[in-house]
C-alpha positions in Angstrom: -10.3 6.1 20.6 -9.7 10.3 19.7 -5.9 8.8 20.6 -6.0 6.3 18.0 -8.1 8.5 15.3 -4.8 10.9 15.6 -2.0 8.5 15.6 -3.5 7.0 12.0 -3.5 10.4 10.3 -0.1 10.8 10.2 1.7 9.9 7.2 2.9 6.3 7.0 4.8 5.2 3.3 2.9 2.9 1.4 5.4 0.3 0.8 5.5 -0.3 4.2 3.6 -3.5 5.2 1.4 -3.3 7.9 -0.2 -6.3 9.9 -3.3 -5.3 12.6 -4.1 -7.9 15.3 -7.3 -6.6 16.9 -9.7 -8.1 19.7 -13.2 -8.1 18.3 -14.5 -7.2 22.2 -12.7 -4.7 23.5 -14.2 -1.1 22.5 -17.2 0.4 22.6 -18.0 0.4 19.3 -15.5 -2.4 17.4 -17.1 -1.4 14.0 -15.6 2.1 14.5 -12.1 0.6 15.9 -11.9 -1.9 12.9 -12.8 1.0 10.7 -10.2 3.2 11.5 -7.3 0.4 11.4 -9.2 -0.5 7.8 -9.1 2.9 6.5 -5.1 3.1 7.8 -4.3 0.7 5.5 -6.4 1.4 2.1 -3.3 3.1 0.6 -0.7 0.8 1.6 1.2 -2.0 -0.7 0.2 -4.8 1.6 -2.0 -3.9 5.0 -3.8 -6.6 6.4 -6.7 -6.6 9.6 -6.9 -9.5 11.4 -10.0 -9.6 13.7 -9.6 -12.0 16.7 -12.2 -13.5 19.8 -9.7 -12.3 22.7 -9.0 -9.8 25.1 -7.4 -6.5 24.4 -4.2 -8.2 25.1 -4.6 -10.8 22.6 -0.9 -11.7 23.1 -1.4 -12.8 26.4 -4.0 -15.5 25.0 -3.4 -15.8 21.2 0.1 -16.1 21.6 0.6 -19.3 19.1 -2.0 -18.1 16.8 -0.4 -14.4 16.1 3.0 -16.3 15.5 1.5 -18.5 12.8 -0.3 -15.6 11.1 2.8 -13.8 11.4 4.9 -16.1 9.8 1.8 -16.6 6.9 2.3 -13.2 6.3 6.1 -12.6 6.3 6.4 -16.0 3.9 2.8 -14.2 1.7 4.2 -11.0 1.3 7.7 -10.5 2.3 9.4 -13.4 1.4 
C-alpha cells in the first residue's frame, strides 16, 4: 500500500484520462485503496474508478466486462 501511496504523488497532467479497474476484495482496508486511486484522479479532465467483485487480477476473470467499459469510456470521453 506505502508503494502505491508513493507512485500517486507524483505529478500526472490533467488532461490525461485515467480509467481505474479495482477488485473490491483484495486489500486490507479497500476503503483506503479506493481512496487513494479516488484522490489520484480529483484533478484530472476525465478520471474514472471503477469498483469490481473479483480478484486482484480482475483480468484474469473480468476479462469481457473491462473490454466493454473500456470501450464505454473511449466512445464517452475520447471519441
Amino acid at each position: 500500500m506505502e508503494n502505491g501511496k508513493k507512485a500517486f504523488k507524483s505529478d500526472i497532467p490533467k488532461d490525461i484520462p485515467i480509467l481505474f479497474f479495482l477488485s473490491k476484495k483484495v486489500h486490507n482496508d479497500p476503503d483506503d485503496w479506493i481512496a487513494v486511486h479516488r484522490e489520484t484522479i480529483i484533478n484530472q479532465d476525465i478520471g474514472i474508478v471503477i469498483e469490481m467483485d473479483g480478484p486482484h487480477y480482475l483480468h484474469r476473470v473480468l476479462s469481457d466486462e473491462i473490454a466493454q467499459k473500456i470501450n464505454d469510456f473511449i466512445t464517452e470521453y475520447l471519441d
